[in-house]
SERO-4910 file (N, C-alpha, C, O; in steps of 0.05 Angstrom, whole numbers):
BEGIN
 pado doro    nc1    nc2    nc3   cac1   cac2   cac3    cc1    cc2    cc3    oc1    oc2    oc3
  Unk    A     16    -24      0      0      0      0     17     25      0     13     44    -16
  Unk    A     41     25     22     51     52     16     72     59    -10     83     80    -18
  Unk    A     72     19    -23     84     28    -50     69     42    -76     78     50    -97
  Unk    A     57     42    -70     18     51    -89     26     88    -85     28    107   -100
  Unk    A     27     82    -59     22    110    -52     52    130    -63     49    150    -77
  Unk    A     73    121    -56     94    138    -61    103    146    -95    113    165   -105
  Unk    A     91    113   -107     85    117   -145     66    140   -148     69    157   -166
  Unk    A     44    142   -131     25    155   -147     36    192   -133     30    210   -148
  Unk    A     48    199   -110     58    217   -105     77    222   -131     73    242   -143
  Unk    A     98    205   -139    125    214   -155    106    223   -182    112    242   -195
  Unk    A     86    207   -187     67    212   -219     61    240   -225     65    254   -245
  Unk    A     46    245   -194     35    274   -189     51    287   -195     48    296   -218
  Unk    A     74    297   -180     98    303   -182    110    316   -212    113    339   -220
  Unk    A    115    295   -222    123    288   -256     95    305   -262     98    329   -263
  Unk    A     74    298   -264     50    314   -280     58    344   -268     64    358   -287
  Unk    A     59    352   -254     56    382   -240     80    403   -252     82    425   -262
  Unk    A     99    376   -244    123    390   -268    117    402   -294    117    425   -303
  Unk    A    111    373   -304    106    381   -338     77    400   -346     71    408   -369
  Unk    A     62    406   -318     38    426   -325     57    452   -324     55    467   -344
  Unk    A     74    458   -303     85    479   -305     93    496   -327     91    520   -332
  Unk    A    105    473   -342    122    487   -360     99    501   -381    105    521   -395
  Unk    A     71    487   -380     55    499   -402     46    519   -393     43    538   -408
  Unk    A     38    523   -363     21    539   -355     23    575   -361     45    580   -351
  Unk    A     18    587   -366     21    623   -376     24    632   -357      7    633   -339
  Unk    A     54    645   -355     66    665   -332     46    685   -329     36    690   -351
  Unk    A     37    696   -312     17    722   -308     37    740   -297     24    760   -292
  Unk    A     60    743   -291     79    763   -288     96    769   -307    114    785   -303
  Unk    A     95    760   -324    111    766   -349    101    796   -359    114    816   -354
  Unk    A     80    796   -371     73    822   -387     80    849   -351     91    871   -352
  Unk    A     72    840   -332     75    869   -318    104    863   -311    106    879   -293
  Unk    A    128    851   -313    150    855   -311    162    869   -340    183    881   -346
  Unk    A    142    862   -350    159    878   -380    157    907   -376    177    921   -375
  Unk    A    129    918   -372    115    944   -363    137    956   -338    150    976   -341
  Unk    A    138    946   -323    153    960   -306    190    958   -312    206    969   -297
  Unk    A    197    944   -335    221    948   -337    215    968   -368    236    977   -376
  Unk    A    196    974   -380    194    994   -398    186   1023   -383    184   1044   -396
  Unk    A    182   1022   -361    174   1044   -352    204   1059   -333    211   1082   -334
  Unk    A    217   1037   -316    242   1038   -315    257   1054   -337    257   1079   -338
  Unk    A    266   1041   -351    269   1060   -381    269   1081   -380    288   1096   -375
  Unk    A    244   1086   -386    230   1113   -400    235   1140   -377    240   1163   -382
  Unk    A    231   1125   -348    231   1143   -323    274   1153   -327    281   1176   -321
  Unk    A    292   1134   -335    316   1130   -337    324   1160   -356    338   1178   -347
  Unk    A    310   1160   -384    313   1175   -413    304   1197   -387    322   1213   -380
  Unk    A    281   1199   -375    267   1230   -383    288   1238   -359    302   1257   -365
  Unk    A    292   1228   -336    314   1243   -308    339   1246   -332    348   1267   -323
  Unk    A    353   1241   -352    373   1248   -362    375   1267   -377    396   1279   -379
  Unk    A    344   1278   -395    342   1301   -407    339   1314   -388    350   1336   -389
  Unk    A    326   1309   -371    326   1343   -342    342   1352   -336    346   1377   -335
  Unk    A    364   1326   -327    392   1333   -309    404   1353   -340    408   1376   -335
  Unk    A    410   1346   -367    423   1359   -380    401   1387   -392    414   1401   -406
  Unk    A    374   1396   -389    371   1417   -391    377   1441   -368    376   1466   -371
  Unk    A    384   1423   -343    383   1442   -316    403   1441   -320    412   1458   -305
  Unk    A    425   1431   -333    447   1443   -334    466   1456   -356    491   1459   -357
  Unk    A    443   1463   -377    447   1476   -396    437   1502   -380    452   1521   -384
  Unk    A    411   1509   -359    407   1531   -357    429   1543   -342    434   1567   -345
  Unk    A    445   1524   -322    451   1528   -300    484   1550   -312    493   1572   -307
  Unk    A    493   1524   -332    511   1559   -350    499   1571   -362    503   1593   -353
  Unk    A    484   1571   -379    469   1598   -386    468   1621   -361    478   1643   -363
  Unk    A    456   1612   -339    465   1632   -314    489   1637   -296    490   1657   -281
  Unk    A    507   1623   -298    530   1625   -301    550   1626   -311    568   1611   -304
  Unk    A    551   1647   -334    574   1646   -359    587   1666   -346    575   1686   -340
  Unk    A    620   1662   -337    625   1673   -327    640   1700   -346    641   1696   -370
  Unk    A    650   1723   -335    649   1743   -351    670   1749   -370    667   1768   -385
  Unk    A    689   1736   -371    712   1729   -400    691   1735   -421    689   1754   -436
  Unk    A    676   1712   -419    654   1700   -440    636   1717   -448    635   1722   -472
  Unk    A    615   1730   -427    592   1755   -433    620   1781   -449    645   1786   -449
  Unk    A    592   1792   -460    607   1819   -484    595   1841   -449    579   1837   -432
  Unk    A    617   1867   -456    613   1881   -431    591   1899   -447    590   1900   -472
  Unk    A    570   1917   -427    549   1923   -434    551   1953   -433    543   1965   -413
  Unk    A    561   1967   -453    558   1988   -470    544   2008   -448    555   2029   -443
  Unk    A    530   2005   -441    503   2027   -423    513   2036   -399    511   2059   -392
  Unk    A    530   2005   -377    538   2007   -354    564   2009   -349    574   2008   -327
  Unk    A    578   2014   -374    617   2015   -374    624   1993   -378    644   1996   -392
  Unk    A    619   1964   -374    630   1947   -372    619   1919   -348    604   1924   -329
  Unk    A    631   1889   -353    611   1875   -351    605   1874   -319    620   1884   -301
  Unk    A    585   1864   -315    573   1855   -288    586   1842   -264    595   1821   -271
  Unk    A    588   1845   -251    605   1822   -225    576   1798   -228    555   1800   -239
  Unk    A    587   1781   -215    558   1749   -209    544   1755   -186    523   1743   -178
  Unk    A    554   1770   -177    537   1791   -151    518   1811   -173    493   1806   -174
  Unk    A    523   1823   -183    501   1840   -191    485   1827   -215    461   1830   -220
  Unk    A    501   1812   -227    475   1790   -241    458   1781   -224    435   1786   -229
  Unk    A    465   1765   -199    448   1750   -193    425   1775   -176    401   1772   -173
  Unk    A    438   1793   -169    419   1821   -150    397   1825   -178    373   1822   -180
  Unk    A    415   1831   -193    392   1837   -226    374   1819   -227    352   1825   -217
  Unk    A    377   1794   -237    362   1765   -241    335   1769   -220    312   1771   -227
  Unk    A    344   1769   -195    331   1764   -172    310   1784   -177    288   1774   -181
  Unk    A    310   1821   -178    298   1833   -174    276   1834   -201    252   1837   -198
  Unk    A    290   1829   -227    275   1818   -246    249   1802   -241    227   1808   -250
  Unk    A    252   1784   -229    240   1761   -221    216   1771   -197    197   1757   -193
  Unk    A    219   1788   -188    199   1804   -171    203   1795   -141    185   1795   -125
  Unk    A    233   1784   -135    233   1778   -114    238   1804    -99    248   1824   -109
  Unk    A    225   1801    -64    228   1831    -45    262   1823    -40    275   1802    -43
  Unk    A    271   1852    -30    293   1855    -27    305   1835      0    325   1822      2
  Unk    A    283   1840     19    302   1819     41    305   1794     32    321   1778     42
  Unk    A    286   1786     10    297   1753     -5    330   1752    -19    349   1737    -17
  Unk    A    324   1782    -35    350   1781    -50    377   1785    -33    398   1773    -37
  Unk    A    372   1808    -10    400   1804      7    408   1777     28    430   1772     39
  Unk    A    386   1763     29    387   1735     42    404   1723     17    423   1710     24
  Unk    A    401   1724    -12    407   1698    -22    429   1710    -31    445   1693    -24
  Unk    A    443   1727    -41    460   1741    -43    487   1743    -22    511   1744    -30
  Unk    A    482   1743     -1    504   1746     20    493   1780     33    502   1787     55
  Unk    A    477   1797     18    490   1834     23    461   1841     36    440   1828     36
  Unk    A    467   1868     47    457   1878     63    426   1889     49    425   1893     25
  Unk    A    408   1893     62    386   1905     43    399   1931     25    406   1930      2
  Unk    A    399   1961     49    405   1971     36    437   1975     12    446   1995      0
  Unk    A    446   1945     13    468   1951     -4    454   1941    -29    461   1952    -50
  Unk    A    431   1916    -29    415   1904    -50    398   1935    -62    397   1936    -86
  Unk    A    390   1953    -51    374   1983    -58    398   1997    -77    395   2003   -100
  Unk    A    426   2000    -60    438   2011    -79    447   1996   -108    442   2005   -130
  Unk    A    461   1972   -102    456   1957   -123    428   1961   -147    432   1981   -160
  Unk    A    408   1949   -153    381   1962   -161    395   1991   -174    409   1989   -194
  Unk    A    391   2016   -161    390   2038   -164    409   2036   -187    405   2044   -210
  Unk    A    433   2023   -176    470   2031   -198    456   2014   -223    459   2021   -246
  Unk    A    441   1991   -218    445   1980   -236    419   1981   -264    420   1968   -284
  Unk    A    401   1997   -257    371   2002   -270    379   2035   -279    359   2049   -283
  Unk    A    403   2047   -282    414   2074   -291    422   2072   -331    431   2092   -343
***
């Protein structure tokens, strides 16, 4: 009897196997999806990182490079770009002497020298 039994266990066995192999993965298609989305998430963080750092010289070309500006004598320090930029941008002055390093009223005179 328990030789009955351990044949018909090993049979099972052997059948379960060989159903396996037919049976249709149901994780296949969403492993594809999430390794195409991988991907795609991969491409687009690489165009960001290189447009933020296309802007990032664009705002930092340092002044070799800028032509000096005819109106004001000559070119800008990265202090008064960035005082310019900032006030452009409609930020209040205690933002701009916070991010700047300078005092309000040195950000007022700045402004004044530099809107002449």
């Amino acid at each position: 009897m328990v030789e009955y039994a351990m044949i018909a266990l090993a049979a099972l066995s052997i059948l379960l196997l060989i159903v396996s192999f037919f049976a249709k993965d149901e994780l296949k298609p969403l492993e594809e999806q999430i390794d195409q989305l991988t991907v795609s998430l991969a491409q687009e963080t690489y165009q960001m990182k290189k447009r933020l750092q296309v802007i990032e010289e664009e705002l930092l070309i340092p002044e070799r490079r800028r032509p000096a500006s005819p109106r004001r004598g000559g070119a800008l320090s990265p202090t008064d770009r960035r005082v310019l930029f900032l006030h452009k941008q409609g930020f209040p002055l205690d933002e701009i002497a916070q991010e700047t390093g300078l005092t309000v009223p040195e950000v007022e005179r700045a402004i004044r020298r530099l809107q002449r």
